[in-house]
N, C-alpha and C positions, 0 to 999 in steps of 0.2 A: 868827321869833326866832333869833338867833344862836347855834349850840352849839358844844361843845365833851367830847371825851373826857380823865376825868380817869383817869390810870395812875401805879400805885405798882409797885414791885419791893416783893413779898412772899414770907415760907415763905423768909427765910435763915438762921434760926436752924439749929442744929444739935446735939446731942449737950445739953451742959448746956451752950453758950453761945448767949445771948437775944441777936439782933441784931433791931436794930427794934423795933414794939409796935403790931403786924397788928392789934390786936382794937379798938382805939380810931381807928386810922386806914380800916380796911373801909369805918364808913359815908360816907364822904368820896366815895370815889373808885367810878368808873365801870368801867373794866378793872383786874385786877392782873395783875404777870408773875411769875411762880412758879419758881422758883428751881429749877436741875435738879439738883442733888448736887454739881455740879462746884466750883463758887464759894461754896456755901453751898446748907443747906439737908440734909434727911436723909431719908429716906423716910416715916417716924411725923410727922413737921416739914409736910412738903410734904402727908400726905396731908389732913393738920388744914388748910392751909389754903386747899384744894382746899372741905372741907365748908364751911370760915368762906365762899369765895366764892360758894359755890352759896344758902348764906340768908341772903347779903347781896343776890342776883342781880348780881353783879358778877361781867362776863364773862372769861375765863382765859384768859389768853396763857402760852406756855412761857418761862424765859429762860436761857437755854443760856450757856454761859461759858466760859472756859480751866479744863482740869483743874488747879486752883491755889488750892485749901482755903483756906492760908496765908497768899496773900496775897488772898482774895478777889475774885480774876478780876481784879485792876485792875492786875497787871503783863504786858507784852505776849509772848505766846510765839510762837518759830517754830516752827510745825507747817506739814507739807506739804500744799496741798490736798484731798486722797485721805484723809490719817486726819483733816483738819478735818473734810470733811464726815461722816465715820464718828460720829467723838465729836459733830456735833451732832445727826444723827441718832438714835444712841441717845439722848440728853437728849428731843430733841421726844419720843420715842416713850414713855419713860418717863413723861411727865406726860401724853400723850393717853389713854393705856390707864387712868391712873391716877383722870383725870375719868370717863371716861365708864364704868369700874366703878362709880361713885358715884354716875350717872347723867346726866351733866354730859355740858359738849362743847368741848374744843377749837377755840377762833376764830382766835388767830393766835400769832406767834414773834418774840421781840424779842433779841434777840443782848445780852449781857450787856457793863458795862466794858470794859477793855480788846479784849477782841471787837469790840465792837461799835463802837470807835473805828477801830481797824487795817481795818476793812473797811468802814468809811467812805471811806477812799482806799488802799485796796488791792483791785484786781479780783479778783486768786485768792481771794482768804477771800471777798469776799461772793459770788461763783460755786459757791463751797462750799457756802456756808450756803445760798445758797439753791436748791440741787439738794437738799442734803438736807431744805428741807420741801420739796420738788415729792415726792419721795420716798417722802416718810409721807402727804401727803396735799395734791393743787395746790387744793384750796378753802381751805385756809390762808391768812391773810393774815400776811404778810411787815411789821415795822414797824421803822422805820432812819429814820436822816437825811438828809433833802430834798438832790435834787440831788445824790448823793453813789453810788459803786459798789453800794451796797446797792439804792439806788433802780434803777439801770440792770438789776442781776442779778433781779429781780423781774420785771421788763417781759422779760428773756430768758425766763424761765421760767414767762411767763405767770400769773402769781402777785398776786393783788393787792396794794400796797403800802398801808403809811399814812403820812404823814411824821409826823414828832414833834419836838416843842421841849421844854426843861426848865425848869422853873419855880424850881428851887432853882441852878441851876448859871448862873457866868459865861460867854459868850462871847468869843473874839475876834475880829478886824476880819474875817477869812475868814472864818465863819459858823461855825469850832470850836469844839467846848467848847475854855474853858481848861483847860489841865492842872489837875489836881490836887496835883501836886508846884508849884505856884505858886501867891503870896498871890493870895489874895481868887477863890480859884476856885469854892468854896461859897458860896451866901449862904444865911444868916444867919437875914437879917431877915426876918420873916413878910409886914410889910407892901414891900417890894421886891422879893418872891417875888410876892405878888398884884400888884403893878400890871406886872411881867415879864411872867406872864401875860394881862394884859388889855390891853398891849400887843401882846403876837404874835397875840392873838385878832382885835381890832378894828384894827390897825394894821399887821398884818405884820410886825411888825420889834423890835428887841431893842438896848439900847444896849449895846455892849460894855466892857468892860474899862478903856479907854482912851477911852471916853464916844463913841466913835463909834458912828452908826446904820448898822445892821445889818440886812436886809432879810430876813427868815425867813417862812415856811410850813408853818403843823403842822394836822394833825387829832385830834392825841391833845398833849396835856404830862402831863410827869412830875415824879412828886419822888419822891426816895431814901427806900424805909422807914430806910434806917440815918441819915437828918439826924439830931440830935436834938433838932432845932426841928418835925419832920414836922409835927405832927398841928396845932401854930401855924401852921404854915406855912396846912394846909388849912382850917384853921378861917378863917382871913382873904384866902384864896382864894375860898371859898365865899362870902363877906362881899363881895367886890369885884364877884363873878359876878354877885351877884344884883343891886346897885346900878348894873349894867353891861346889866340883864335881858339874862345869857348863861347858858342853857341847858346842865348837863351832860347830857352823854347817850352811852355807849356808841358808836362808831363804829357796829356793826354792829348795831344795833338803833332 
């Protein structure tokens, strides 16, 4: 049978603002990535949904960000290699201690928004990021987009990789996400979010933006907790998976 890892970014609410709605979307997904303080998320926020992951058995990824509250990690900063890898460092270490006080354990690290875009095709940042998890710990697994400096700085650092596709998000003809500052970069629809995915699963490949086929490879997809289609989105993900007999199942398990 054919599987597949389902991953949400969760744990970015913060203070008294609700981003998302973790506790209806949990049992959906297979991995979540938990938010380090930086992009969202608080430490009373994060630890809550550290325990929601541990009695869902959904396994915890970190997801480190740009120190950028305000705008929610999705506008791109220039930091210099040296204090990137510092700031993601601290971040991964902050949630590994944080699980495994709880009694959990940290499986891997997924670089947040605009992070995790810029070091898609930027060597310095993802050499960064990914010394800083060799750093905290090389049984980590490292999780980015296929084909891309993230994926090369893993194999430097001997790091296991995962690739990832998006389930909620547009592509373009190069295999990028679209921007977000351009129409139609989100989607939407529940049901073009599941056949997205059940395209990259059994097909490889994703139509872009401009309806061009797109060739992609993932082991994990994601959707945004902050859609606010999520939990439609998953409910008819689930729905296509299973009339698809595609198996969700954690990477690492």
């Amino acid at each position: 049978m054919t599987e597949i890892d389902i991953n949400c970014d969760m744990g970015e609410s913060y203070g008294n603002y609700k981003i998302g709605n973790d506790d209806a979307i949990f049992p959906y997904i297979t991995s979540c990535n938990i938010a380090c303080g930086f992009h969202g998320g608080d430490p009373l926020h994060i630890e809550a949904t550290i325990k929601n992951a541990l009695s869902h058995n959904v396994q915890i990824g970190a997801h480190p960000g740009y120190p950028d509250l305000s705008g929610f990690g999705r506008r791109r900063m220039h930091i210099v290699p040296e204090e990137l890898r510092a700031l993601v460092k601290y971040q991964i270490a902050a949630i590994k201690s944080l699980t495994e006080s709880l009694g959990g354990k940290l499986s891997y690290v997924k670089p947040h928004g605009a992070l995790y875009n810029t070091a898609a095709d930027h060597e310095g940042d993802a050499m960064a990021i990914a010394q800083a998890v060799h750093e905290i710990d090389p049984n980590l697994t490292l999780m980015g987009m296929a084909d891309s400096f993230v994926d090369k700085a893993a194999s430097s650092y001997k790091l296991a990789f995962v690739a990832e596709a998006f389930a909620d998000r547009k592509y373009e003809t190069n295999g990028r996400l679209r921007s977000r500052n351009k129409e139609g970069a989100v989607i939407q629809s529940p049901d073009d979010a599941a056949d997205q995915v059940v395209s990259i699963v059994l097909d490889q490949k994703v139509t872009s933006y401009d309806q061009t086929p797109v060739a992609i490879q993932a082991e994990s997809i994601c959707i945004h907790g902050d859609n606010p289609k999520a939990v439609m989105i998953l409910e008819a993900i689930d729905a296509k998976l299973k009339e698809n007999n595609i198996l969700k199942k954690s990477f690492s398990k």
